[in-house]
N, C-alpha and C positions, 0 to 999 in steps of 0.2 A: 438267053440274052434279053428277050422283050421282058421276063420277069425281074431281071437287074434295074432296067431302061426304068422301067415303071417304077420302080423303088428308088431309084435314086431322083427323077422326075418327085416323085412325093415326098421327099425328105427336102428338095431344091425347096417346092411350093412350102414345105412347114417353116422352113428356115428361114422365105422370104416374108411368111406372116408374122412370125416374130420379130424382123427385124423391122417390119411396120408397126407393129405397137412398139416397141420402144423407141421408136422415132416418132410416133404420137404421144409417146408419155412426156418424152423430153421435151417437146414442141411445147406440150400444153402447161409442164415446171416452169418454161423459160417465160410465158406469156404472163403467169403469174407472178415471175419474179419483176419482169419489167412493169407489169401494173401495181406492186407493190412499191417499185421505185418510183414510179409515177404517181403516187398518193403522197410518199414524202417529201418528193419536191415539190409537192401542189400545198403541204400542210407549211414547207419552209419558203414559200416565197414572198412573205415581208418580212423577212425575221433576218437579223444578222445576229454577229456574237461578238464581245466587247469581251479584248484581253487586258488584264493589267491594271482595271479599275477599283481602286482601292476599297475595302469592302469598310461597310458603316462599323460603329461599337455599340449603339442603338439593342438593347434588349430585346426588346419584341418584335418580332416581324414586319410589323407596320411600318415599326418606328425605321427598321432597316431599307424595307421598300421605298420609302417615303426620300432616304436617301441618295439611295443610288438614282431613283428617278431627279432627284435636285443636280446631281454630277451628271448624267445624260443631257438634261437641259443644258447644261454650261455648257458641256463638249460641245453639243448644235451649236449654240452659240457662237463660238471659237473658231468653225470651220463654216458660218456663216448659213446655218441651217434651220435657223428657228423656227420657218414655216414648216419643218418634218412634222407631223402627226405623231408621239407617241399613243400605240393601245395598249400596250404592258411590257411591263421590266421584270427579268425573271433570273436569279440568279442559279445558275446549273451545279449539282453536286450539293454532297452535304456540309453545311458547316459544323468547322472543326471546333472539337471539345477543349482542346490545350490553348487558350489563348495565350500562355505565356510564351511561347515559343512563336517566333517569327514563321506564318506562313503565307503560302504563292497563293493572292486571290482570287476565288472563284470567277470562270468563266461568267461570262454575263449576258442571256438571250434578251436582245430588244426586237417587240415587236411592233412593227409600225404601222401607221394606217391604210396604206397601197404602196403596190409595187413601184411607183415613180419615186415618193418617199425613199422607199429603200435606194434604187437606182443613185438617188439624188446624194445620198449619204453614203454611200460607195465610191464615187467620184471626187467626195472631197477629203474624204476618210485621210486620203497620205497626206495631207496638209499637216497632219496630228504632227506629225516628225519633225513638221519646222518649228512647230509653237515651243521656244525654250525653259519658260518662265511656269510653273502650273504641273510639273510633271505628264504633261499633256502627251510627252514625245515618246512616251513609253506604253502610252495605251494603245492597242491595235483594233480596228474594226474587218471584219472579213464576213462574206456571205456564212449564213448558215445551212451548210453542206450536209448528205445524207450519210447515213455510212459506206454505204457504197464509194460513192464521191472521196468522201475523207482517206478511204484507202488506196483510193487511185489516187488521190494529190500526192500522198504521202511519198507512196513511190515514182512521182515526178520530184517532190523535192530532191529524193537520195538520188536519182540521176543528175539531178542540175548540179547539186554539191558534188557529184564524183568529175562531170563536165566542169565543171569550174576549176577542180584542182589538176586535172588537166591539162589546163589552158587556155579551155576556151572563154571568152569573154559577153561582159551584155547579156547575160540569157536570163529571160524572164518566165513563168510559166500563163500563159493567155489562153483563154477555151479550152484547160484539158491537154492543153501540148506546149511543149517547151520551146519559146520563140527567140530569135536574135532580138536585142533592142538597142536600137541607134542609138549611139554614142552623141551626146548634146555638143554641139561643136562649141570650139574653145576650151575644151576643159582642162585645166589647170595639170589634176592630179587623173590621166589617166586612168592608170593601171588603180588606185585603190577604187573608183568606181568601180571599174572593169570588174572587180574582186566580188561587189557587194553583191549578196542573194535577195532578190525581188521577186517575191512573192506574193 
């Protein structure tokens, strides 16, 4: 019996050394993954991304950058933002070889002088949607998000759309969670507000 006792005693002790180093391994993967996430949201915080900005015909590179920076200006402009600082306009992805064929323009990274800058251009960013005249109402501004980030929003959007077709109304997604958003009194057409996805 004491020679059972003691063997199973020593297999207890092996079993709980192991499951200390893998609870040290995994501690020390996660720490590294959060300090990798924490590098690229330290690398993305003046940077947003411009959807919908119609890209240059401009040959060379220059001649390209030269204008999508001339359409950034305007945008500030429009939403009242012309003290933003730009430090570089960067257009994400490669451009496409077929020009004959209509295609969806490249994402657009701008990055700005400080974070208030960005702040300040985030805030006024949905104004875009009212400007009728300029195709202006079609361009989107949004933080630029990490991947991480990006696939957790993603699957906040497919909740809010499954929630919506359900019924529920007003739901916006704010810090990472999907919130009620007060209903502006007075309004006219309810239910097609109620409807729209704000993201």
């Amino acid at each position: 019996v004491r020679k059972v006792h003691s063997s199973v005693l020593s297999k207890k002790d092996d079993h709980a050394a192991d499951l200390q180093l893998c609870l040290g391994k995994a501690l020390d993967h996660q720490r590294r993954v959060d300090k990798d996430e924490e590098v690229e949201r330290c690398r993305r915080k003046t940077s947003v991304i411009v959807h919908g900005l119609k890209e240059s015909d401009a040959a060379d590179p220059g001649g390209r950058r030269g204008d999508d920076k001339e359409l950034i200006e305007n945008i500030l402009k429009e939403i009242s933002c012309s003290d933003v600082g730009i430090a570089n306009v960067i257009r994400l992805g490669k451009k496409a070889d077929n020009v004959d064929e209509p295609v969806k323009p490249r994402p657009l990274k701008l990055v700005l002088d400080t974070e208030e800058h960005k702040q300040q251009l985030l805030a006024r960013a949905k104004n875009l949607r009212t400007i009728k005249e300029g195709g202006w109402s079609m361009v989107f501004i949004h933080q630029d998000l990490t991947p991480k980030e990006r696939e957790t929003r993603k699957l906040l959007v497919e909740e809010m759309k499954s929630r919506l077709q359900s019924g529920e109304t007003n739901l916006r997604i704010s810090d990472g969670r999907i919130v009620t958003r007060r209903a502006p009194s007075g309004a006219k057409n309810q239910s097609a507000l109620s409807r729209k996805i704000v993201v």
